[in-house]
C-alpha positions as CSV (number, residue, x, y, z in Angstrom):
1,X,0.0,0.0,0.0
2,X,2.6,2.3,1.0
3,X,4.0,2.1,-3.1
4,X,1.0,3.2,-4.2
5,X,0.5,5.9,-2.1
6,X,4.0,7.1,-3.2
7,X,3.8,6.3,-6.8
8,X,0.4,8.8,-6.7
9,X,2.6,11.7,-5.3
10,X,5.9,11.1,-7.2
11,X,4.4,10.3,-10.3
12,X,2.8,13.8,-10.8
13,X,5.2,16.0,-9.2
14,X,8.3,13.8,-11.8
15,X,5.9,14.6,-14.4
16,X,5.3,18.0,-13.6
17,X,8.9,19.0,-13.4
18,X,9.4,16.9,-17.0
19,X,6.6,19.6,-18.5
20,X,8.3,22.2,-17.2
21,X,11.6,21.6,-17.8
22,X,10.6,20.5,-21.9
23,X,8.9,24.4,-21.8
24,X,12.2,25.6,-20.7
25,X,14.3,23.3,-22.9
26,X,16.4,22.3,-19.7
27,X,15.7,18.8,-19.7
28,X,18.8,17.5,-20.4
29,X,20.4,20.1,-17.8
30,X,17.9,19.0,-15.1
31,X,18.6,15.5,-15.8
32,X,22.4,16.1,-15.2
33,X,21.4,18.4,-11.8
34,X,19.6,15.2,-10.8
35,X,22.0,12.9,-11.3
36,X,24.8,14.9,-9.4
37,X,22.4,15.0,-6.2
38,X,21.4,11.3,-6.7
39,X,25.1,10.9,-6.0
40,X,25.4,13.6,-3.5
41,X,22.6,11.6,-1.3
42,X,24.1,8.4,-1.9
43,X,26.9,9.4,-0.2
44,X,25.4,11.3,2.1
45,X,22.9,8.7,4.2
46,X,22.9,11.8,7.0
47,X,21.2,14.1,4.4
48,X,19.0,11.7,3.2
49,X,17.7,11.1,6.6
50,X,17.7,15.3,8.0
51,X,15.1,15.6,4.5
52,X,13.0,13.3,5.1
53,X,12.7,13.6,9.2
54,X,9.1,14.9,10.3
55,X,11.2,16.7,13.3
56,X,13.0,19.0,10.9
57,X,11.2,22.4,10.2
58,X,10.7,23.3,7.0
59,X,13.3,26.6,7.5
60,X,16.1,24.3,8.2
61,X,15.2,22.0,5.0
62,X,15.1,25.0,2.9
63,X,18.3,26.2,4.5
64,X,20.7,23.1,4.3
65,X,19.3,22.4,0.6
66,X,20.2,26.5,-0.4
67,X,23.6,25.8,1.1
68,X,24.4,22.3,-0.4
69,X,22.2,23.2,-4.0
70,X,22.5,26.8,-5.5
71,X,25.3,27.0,-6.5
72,X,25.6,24.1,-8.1
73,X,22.2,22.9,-9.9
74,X,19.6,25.2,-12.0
75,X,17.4,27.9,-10.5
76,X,14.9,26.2,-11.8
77,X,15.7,22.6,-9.7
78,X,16.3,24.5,-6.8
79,X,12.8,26.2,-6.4
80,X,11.2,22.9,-7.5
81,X,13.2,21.1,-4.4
82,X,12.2,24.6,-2.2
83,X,8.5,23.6,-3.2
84,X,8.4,20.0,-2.2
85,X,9.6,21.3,1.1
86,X,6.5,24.0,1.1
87,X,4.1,20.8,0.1
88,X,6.1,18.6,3.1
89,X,6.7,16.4,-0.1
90,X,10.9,16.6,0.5
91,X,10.7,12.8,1.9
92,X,10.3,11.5,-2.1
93,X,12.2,13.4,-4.0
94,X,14.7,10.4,-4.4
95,X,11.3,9.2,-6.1
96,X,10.7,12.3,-8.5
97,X,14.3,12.1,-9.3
98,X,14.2,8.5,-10.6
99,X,10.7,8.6,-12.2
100,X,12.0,11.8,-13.9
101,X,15.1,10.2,-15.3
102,X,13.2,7.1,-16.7
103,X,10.9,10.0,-18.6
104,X,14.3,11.2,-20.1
105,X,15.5,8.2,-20.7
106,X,12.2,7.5,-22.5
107,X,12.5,10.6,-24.4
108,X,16.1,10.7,-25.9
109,X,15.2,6.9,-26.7
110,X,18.0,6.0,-23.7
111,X,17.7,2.3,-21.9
112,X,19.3,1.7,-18.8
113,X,21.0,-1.3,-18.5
114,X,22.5,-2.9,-15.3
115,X,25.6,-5.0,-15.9
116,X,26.6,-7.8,-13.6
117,X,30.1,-8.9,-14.1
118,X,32.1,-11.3,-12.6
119,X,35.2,-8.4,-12.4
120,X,35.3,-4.9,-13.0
121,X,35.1,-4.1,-16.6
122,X,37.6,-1.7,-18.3
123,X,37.0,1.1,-20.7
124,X,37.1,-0.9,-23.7
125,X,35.1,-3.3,-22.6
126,X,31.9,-1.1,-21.2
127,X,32.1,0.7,-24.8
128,X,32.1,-2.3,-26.5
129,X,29.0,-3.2,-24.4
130,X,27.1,0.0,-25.0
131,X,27.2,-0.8,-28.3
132,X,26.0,-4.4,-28.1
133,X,23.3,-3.1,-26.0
134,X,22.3,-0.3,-28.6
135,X,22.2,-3.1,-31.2
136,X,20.1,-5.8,-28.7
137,X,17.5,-2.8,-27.6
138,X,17.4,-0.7,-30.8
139,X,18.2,2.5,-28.3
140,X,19.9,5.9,-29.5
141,X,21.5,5.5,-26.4
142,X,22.5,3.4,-22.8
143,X,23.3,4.2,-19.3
144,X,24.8,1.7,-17.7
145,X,25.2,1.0,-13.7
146,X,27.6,-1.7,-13.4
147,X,28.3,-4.2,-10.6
148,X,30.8,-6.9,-9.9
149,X,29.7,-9.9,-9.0
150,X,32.4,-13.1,-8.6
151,X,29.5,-15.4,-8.0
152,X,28.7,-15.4,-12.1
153,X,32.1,-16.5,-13.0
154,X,33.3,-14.8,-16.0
155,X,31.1,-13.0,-18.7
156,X,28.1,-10.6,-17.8
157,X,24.3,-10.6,-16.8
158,X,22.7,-7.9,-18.9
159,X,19.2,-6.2,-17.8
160,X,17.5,-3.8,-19.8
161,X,14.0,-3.4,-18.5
162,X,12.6,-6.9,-17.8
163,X,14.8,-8.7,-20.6
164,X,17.5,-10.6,-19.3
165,X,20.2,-11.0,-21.4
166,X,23.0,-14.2,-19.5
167,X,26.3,-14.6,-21.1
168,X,27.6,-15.9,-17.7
169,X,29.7,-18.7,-17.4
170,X,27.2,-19.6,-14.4
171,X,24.1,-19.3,-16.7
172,X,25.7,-21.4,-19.9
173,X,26.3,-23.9,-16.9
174,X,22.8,-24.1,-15.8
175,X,22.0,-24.1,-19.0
176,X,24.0,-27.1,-19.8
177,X,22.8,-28.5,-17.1
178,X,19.5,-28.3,-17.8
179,X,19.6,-29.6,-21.2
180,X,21.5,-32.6,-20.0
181,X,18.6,-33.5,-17.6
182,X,15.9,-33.0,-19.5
183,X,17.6,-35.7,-22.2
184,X,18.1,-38.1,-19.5
């Protein structure tokens, strides 16, 4: 229940901010603000938690985002962040931020795609697998979040959306597997 009721108030507010930042041809630019303070609350849990805390005024919200934000993010993103803090609305904007990405990502015809390897991959390598990607998804674009993951082997685990794309060593083995028991 608790999804839902946050799906209905990110939803419109993403969606809102998309309209308006199309009308002001900043959509890329907001896109790029988000994605900085994506990163600046991931590695901030402290600030993540002062937002969203009922015992924090609204003053003192307003404050720490001016000093942390201004100077560094649109005008426009600012007073959008300064008015989820007015509508006590501050606690999702992780929410309107991710919502409002997939809407760009939808727009410049972008997938995401999360990459599981078993080590880190190297330049080379992640270009080589954008362009893979492009080719499997028919996308103008990708953005890619990587992880390592020993357990897989060697290869990758490619998601894009629901598709699942396995060229682990782990997944040709269960395939293998599979095929040998179902011929027994």
């Amino acid at each position: 229940m608790q999804n839902a009721v946050t799906a209905e108030v990110v939803e419109p507010y993403a969606e809102a901010l998309m309209s308006l930042a199309k009308e002001k041809n900043l959509t890329d630019a907001i896109g790029n603000d988000i994605r900085s303070l994506r990163e600046l609350f991931e590695q901030s849990p402290e600030l993540r938690i002062f937002l969203a805390s009922p015992l924090v005024g609204a003053e003192d919200n307003k404050e720490v985002i001016k000093k942390i934000a201004s100077e560094q993010i649109n005008p426009f993103l600012l007073n959008f962040l300064l008015l989820l803090v007015d509508r006590q609305r501050i606690n999702v904007v992780e929410g309107v931020f991710n919502k409002y990405l997939e809407s760009l990502r939808k727009l410049n015809n972008i997938v995401l795609a999360e990459v599981t390897s078993a080590i880190r991959l190297y330049e080379g390598e992640a270009e080589k697998l954008v362009e893979k990607i492009k080719v499997l998804t028919g996308a103008d674009g990708v953005e890619m979040e990587t992880k390592v993951d020993d357990g897989i082997i060697g290869g990758v685990v490619i998601k894009v959306g629901s598709q699942v794309y396995d060229a682990s060593i782990k997944g040709q083995l269960r395939r293998i597997r599979r095929s040998m028991l179902g011929t027994v």
